[in-house]
C-alpha positions as CSV (number, residue, x, y, z in Angstrom):
1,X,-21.0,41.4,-47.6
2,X,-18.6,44.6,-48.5
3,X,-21.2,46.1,-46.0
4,X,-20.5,43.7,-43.2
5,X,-16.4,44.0,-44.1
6,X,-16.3,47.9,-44.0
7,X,-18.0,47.9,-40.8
8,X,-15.7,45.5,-39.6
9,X,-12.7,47.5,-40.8
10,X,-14.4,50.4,-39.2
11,X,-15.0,48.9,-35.9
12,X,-11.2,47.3,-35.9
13,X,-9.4,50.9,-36.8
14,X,-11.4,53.0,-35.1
15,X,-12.5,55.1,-37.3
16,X,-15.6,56.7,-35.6
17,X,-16.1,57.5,-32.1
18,X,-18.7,59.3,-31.3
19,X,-22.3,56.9,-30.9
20,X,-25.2,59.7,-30.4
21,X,-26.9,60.2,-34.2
22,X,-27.3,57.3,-37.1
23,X,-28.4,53.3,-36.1
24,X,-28.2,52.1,-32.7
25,X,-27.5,48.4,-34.3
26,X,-24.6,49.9,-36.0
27,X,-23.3,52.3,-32.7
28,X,-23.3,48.7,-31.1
29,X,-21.4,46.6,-33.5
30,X,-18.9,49.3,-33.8
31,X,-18.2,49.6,-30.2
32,X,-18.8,46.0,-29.4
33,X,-16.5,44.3,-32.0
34,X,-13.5,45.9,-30.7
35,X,-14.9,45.3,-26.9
36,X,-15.4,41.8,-27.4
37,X,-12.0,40.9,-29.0
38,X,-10.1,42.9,-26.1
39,X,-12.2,40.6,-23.2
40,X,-12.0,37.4,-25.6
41,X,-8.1,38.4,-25.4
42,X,-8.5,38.7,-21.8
43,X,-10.2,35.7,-21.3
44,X,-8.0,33.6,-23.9
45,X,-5.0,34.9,-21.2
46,X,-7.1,33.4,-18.3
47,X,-6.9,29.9,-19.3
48,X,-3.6,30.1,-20.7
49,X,-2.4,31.1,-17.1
50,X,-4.3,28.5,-15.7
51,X,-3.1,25.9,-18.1
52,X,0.2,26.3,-17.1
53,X,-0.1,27.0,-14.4
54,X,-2.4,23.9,-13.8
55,X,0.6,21.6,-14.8
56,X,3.1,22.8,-11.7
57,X,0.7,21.4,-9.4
58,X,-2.9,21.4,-7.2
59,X,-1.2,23.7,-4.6
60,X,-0.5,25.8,-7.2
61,X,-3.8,26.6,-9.1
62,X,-5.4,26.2,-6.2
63,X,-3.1,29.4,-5.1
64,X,-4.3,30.9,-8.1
65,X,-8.0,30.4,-7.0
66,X,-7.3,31.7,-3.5
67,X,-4.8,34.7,-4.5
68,X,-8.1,35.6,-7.2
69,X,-10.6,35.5,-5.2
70,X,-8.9,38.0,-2.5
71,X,-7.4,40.1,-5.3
72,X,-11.3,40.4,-7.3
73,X,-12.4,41.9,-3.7
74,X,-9.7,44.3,-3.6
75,X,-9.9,45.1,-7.2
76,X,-13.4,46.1,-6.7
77,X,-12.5,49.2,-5.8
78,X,-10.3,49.8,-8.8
79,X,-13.7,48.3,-11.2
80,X,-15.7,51.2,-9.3
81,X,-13.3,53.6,-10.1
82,X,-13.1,52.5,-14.0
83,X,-16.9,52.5,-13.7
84,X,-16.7,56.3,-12.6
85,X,-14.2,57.3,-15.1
86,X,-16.3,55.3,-18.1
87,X,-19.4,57.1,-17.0
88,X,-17.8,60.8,-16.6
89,X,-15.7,60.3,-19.6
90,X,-18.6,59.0,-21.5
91,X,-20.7,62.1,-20.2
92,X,-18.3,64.8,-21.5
93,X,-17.8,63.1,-24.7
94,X,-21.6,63.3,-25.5
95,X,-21.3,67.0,-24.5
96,X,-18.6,67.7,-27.0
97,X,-16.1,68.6,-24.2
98,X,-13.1,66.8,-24.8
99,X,-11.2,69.0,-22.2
100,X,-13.7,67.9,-19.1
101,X,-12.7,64.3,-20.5
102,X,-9.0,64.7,-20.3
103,X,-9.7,66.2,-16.4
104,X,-11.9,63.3,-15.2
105,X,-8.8,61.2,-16.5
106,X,-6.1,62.9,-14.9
107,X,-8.5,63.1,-11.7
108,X,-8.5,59.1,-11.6
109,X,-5.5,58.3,-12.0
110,X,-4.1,60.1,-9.0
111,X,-7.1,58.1,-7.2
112,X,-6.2,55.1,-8.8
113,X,-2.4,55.5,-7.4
114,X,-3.3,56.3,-4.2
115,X,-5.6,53.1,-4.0
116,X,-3.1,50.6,-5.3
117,X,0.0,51.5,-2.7
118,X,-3.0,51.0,0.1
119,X,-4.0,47.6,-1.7
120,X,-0.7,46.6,-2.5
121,X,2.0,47.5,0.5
122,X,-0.4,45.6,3.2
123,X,-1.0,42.6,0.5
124,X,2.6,42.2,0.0
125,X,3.6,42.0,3.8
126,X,0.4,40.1,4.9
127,X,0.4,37.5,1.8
128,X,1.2,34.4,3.8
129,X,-1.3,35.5,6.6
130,X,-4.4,36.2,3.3
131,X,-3.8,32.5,2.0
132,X,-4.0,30.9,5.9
133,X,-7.2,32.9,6.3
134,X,-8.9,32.1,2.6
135,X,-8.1,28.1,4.0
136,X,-5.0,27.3,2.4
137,X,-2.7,24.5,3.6
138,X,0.8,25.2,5.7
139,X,2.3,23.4,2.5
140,X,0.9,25.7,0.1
141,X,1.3,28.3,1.5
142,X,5.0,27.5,2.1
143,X,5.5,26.9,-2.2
144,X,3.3,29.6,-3.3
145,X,3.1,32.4,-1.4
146,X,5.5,34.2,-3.6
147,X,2.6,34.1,-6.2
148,X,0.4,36.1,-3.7
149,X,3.3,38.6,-2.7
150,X,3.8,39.4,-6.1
151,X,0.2,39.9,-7.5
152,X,-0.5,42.3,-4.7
153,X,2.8,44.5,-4.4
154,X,2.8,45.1,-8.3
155,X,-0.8,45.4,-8.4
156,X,-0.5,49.4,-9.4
157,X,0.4,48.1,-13.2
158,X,-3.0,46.1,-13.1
159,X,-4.8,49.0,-11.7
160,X,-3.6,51.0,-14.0
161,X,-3.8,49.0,-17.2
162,X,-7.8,48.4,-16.8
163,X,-8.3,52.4,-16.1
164,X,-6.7,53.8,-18.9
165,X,-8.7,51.3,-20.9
166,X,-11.8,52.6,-18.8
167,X,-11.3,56.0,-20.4
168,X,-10.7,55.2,-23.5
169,X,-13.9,53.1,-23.7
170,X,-15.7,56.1,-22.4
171,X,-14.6,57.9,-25.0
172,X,-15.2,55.7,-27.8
173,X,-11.9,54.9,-28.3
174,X,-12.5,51.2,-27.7
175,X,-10.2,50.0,-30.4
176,X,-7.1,52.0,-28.8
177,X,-8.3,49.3,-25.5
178,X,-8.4,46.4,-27.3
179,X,-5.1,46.8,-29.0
180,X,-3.9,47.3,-25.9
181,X,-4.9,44.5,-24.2
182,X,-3.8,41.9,-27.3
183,X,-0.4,43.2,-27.0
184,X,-0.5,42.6,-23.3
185,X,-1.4,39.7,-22.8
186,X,0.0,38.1,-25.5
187,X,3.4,39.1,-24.2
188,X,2.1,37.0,-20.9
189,X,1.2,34.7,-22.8
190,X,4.2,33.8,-24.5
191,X,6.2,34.6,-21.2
192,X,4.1,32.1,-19.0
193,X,5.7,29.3,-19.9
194,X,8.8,30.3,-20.0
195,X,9.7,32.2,-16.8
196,X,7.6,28.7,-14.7
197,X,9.1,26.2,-16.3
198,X,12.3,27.8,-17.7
199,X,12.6,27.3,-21.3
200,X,15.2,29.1,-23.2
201,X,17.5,31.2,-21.5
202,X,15.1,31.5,-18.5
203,X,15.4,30.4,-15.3
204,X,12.3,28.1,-13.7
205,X,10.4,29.8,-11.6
206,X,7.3,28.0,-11.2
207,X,4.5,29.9,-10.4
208,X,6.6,32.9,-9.0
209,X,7.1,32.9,-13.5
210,X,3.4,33.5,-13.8
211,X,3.4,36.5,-11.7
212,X,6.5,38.1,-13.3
213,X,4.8,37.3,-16.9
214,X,1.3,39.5,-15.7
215,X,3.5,42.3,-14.4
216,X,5.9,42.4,-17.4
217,X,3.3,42.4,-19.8
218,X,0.8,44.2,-18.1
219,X,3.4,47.0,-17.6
220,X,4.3,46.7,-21.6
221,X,0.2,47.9,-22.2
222,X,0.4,50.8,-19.2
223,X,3.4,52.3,-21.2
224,X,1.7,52.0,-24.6
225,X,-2.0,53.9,-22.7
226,X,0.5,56.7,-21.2
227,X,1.6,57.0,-25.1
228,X,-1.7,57.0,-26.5
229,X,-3.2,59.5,-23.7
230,X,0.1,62.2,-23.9
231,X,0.5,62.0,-27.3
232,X,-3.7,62.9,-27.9
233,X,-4.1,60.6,-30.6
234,X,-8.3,59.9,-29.7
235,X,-10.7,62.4,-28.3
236,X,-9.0,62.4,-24.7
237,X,-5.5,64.6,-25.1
238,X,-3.8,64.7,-21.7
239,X,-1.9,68.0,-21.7
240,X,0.5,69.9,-18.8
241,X,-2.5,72.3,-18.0
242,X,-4.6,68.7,-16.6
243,X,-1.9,67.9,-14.0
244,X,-3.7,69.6,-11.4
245,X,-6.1,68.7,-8.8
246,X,-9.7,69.3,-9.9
247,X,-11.9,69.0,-6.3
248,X,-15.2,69.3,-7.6
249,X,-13.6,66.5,-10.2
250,X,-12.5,64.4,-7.7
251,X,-15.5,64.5,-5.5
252,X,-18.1,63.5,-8.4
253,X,-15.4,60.8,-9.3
254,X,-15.5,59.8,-5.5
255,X,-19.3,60.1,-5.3
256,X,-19.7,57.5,-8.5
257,X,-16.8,55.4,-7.5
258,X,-18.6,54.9,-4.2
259,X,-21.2,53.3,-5.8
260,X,-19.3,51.5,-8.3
261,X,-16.9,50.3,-5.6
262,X,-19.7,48.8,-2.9
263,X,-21.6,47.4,-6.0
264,X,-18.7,45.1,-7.0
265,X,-17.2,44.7,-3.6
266,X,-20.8,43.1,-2.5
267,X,-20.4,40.7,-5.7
268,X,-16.8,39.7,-5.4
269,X,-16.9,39.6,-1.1
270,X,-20.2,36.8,-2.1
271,X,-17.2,34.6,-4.2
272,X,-14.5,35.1,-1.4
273,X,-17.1,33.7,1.1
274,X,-18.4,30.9,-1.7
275,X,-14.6,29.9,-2.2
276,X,-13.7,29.6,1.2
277,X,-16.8,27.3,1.7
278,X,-15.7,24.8,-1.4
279,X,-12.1,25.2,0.5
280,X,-13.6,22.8,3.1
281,X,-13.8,20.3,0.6
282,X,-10.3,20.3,-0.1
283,X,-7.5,21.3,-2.9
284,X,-8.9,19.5,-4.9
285,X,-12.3,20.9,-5.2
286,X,-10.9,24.2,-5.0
287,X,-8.8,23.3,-8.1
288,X,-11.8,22.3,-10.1
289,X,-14.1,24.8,-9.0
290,X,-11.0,27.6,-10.2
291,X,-10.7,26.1,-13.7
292,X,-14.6,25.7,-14.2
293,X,-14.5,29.9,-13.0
294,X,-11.7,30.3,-15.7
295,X,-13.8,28.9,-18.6
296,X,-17.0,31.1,-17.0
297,X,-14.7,33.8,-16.9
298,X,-13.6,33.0,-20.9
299,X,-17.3,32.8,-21.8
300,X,-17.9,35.9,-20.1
301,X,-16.1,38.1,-21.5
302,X,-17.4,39.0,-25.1
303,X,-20.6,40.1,-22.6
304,X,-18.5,42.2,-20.9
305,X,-17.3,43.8,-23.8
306,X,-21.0,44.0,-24.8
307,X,-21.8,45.8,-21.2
308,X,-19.3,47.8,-21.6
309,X,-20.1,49.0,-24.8
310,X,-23.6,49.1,-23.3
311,X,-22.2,51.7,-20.7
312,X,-20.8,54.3,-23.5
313,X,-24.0,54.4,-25.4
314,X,-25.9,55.0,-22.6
315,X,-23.5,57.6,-20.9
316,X,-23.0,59.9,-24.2
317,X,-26.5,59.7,-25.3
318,X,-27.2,61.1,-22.5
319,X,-24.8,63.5,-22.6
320,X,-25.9,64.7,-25.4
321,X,-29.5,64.7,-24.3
322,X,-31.4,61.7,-25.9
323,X,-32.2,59.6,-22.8
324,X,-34.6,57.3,-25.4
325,X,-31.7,56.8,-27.6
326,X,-29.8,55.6,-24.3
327,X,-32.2,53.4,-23.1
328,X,-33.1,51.2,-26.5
329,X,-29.0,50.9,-26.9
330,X,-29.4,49.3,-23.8
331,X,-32.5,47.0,-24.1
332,X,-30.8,45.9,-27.5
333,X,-27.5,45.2,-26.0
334,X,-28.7,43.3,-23.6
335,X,-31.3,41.0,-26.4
336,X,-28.1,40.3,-28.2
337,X,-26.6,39.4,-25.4
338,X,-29.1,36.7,-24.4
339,X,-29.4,35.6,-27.8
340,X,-25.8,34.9,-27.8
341,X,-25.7,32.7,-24.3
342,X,-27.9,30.7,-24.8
343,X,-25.8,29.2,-27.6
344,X,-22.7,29.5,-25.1
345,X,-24.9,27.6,-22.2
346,X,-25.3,24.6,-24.6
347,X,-21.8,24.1,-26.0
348,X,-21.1,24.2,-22.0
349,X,-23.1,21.6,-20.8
350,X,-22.5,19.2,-23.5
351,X,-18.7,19.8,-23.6
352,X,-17.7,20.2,-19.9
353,X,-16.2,16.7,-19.9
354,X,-13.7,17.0,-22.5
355,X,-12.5,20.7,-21.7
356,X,-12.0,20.2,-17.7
357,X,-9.5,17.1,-17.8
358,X,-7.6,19.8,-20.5
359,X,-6.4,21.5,-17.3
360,X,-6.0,18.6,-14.7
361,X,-6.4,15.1,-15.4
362,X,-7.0,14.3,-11.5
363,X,-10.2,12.7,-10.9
364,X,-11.8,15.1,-8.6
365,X,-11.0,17.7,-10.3
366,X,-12.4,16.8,-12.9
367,X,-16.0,15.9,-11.3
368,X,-16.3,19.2,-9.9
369,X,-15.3,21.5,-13.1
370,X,-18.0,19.4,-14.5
371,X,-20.5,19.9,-12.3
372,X,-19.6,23.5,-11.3
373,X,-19.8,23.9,-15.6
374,X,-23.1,22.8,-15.9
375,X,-24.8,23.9,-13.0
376,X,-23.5,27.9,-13.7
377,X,-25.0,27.8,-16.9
378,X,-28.6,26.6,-15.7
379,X,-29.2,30.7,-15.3
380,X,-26.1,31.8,-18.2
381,X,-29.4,33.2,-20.8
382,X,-31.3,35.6,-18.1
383,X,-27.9,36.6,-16.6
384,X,-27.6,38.9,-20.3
385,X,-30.1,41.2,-18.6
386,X,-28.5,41.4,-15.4
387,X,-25.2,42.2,-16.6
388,X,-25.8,44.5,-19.3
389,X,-28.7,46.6,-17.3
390,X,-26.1,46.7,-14.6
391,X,-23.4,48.4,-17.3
392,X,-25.9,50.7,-18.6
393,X,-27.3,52.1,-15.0
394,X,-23.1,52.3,-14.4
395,X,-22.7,54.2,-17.4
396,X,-25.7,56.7,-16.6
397,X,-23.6,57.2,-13.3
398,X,-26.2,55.9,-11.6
399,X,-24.1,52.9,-9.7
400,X,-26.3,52.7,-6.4
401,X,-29.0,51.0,-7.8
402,X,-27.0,47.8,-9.1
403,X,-25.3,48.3,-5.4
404,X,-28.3,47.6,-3.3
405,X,-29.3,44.7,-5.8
406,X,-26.3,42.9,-5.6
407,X,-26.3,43.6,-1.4
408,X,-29.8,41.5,-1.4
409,X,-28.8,39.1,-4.0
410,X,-25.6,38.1,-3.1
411,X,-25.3,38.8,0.8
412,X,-28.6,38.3,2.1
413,X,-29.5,35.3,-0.3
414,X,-26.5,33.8,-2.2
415,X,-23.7,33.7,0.0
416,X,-26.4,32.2,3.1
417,X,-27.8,29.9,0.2
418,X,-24.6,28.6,-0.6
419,X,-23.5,28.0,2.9
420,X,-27.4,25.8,3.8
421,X,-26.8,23.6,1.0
422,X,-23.6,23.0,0.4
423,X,-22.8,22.2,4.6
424,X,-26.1,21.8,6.0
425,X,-28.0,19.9,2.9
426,X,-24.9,17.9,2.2
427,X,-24.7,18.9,-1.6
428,X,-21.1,20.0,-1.2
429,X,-19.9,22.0,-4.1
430,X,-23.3,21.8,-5.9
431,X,-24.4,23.9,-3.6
432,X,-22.3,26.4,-3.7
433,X,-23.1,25.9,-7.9
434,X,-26.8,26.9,-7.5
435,X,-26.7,29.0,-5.2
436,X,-25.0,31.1,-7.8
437,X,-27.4,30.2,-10.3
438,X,-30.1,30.8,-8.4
439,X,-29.5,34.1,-6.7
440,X,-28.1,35.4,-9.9
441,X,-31.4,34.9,-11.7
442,X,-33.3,36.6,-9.2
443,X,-31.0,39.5,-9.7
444,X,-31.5,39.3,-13.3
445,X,-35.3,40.3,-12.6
446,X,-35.3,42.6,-10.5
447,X,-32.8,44.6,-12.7
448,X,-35.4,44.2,-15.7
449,X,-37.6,46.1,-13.5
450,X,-36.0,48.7,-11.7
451,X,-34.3,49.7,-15.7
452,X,-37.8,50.1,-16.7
453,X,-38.3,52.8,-14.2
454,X,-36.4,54.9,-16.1
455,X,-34.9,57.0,-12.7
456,X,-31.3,56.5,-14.4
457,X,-31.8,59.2,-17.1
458,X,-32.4,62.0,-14.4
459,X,-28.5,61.1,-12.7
460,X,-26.2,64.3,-13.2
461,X,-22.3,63.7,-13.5
């Protein structure tokens, strides 16, 4: 038991950071633990915003669903970028070169600033025009657009936020992430509720509030990373000399990114197109189907804490030559991983109908979180693979190959799948449901088999 309590402590300070000698079972507690908490945090802030903001009204979470699903498309790009700097980060750090570590930071933030004012400046002017195309009402659009205006003009702090944590998990610094991240969002969380309904001394803002609560928060952790990164208190020290443009840098950043950036810009596109099939079943479905994608979304992320934490074993074992060590990290990630939703799957299934009406008491709403619920975690145990082989090839730098995979799986089979049987069949939102299920299970396999391959430990970054 004092075992299991120092690793704990050891995981939870961050006392070690560097994962290429001792046991692989023990690399992977230490980095997960502190991985897990920081997306448990996240996800404990995703249905704390959608609690509240659940209680303003339909139009309003289903503005939330709408505003998401645009925003996890555009975000894509940033995910491809934190994939790039994770894998190049991760990659130096194996080589012992904590200066090539700081560069590749540097390198991707400038990237990462240049993306967000070309996300950001159309999002903000076009908002009104993004929620009339994703299907959303004259009405709602007319209450909640400011929601949409605001996510997108401020979404630089975002951005930035879930790079500088990129990094740092590269490193190994995964603590320095997850501290991050707690203080965060619990500043948004605590604000939520009072900026949209206007307790205290604030005024109500409905769910204008919610935005302002992300931003501030969100801002509070991008202040605290700059700290962390300037001051040089973990491998990666930021100094004056590293404010330069690095081409060659910037190019193998670009060349990774591109990759990272079409992989998840393929799987988030596939949810735009599924949510703006379940919008033809009205606000009410799209408010059910949004909270039933929080809880996923909760569930989810102590495995993407596990897939990331997948992604910096594999990158600095490689970089410091043991592609064996890399690749059982990553099989053993992802059989803990499995291990651990099937458990998940089953709580699910059995308590989807007293967690949905927690959120919205309306009838319909209600029927389709529960069915949405159950029907996602039909393929929730294979998924493990999926996911956590996709981190690992991302974290070899090898982000192509989870690109093309998610192009067959979700546009030429989920997103067509979705559209037979949910308009054509008649199974309405259950359609969309397995669909989902269905194509992500066949993704699932073929990843198994293309990791066993093994053409992911010959990528150079």
């Amino acid at each position: 038991m004092s075992k299991f309590f120092k690793t704990l402590r050891e995981a939870i300070t961050g006392s070690e950071q560097e994962f290429t000698s001792g046991s692989i079972n023990r690399a992977i507690v230490l980095l997960s633990i502190p991985m897990v908490l920081e997306m448990i945090m996240e996800g404990v802030f995703a249905l704390a915003d959608a609690y509240w903001v659940s209680k303003i009204s339909v139009d309003a979470m289903a503005t939330v669903g709408l505003t998401e699903s645009i925003m996890t498309m555009v975000y894509s790009i940033a995910v491809g970028l934190c994939a790039a700097a994770t894998a190049v980060v991760a990659r130096r750090t194996g080589e012992n070169d904590p200066d090539g570590a700081a560069r590749a930071a540097v390198q991707s933030t400038i990237l990462a600033i240049i993306i967000s004012a070309l996300i950001g400046i159309p999002g903000f002017i076009f908002a009104d025009d993004i929620l009339r195309l994703m299907g959303g009402s004259e009405q709602l659009i007319a209450e909640c657009s400011g929601y949409t205006r605001i996510m997108f003009g401020t979404n630089i702090v975002i951005m930035l936020l879930f790079l500088f944590n990129a990094i740092f998990r590269g490193a190994g610094n995964a603590t320095y992430a997850m501290w991050v991240l707690f203080i965060s969002n619990g500043i948004n969380i605590v604000l939520d509720p009072m900026l949209i309904f206007g307790w205290g001394p604030f005024p109500e803002m409905g769910i204008e509030g919610a935005a302002i609560a992300t931003v501030f928060g969100r801002s509070v952790g991008v202040a605290m990373q700059l700290y962390l990164l300037l001051k040089g208190v973990g491998i990666v020290k930021i100094a004056r000399r590293h404010f330069v443009i690095v081409r060659e840098t910037i190019v193998r950043l670009i060349e990774v990114a591109a990759g990272g950036t079409g992989q998840y810009i393929i799987s988030s596109a596939s949810w735009v197109f599924l949510v703006r099939i379940v919008s033809e079943f009205g606000s009410e479905a799209v408010a059910g189907y949004t909270i039933a994608i929080r809880i996923i979304i909760f569930t989810f992320m102590p495995i993407w804490g596990l897939g990331n934490a997948a992604a910096t074993l594999v990158g600095q074992n490689l970089g410091a030559k043991q592609p064996d060590r890399a690749e059982a990290s990553a099989w053993r990630t992802a059989h803990f991983t499995m291990m651990f939703l099937v458990v998940i799957s089953l709580i699910l299934v059995f308590s989807a109908p007293v967690i949905i009406p927690l959120f919205n008491p309306d009838a319909e709403v209600i029927r389709i979180g529960i069915i949405t619920l159950r029907i996602f975690c039909v393929s929730y145990f294979i998924f493990a693979y999926g996911l956590i082989l996709s981190q690992s090839f991302n974290g070899a730098g090898d982000t192509r190959t989870p690109t093309l995979v998610n192009f067959v799986c979700f546009w030429l089979l989920e997103i067509p799948l979705g559209y037979v049987l949910a308009m054509e069949a008649g199974w309405g939102v259950a359609g969309v449901c397995w669909s989902v299920a269905i194509s992500e299970a066949i993704m699932s396999v073929v990843m198994i088999v293309l990791f066993r391959r093994g053409r992911w430990k010959l990528v150079e970054l």
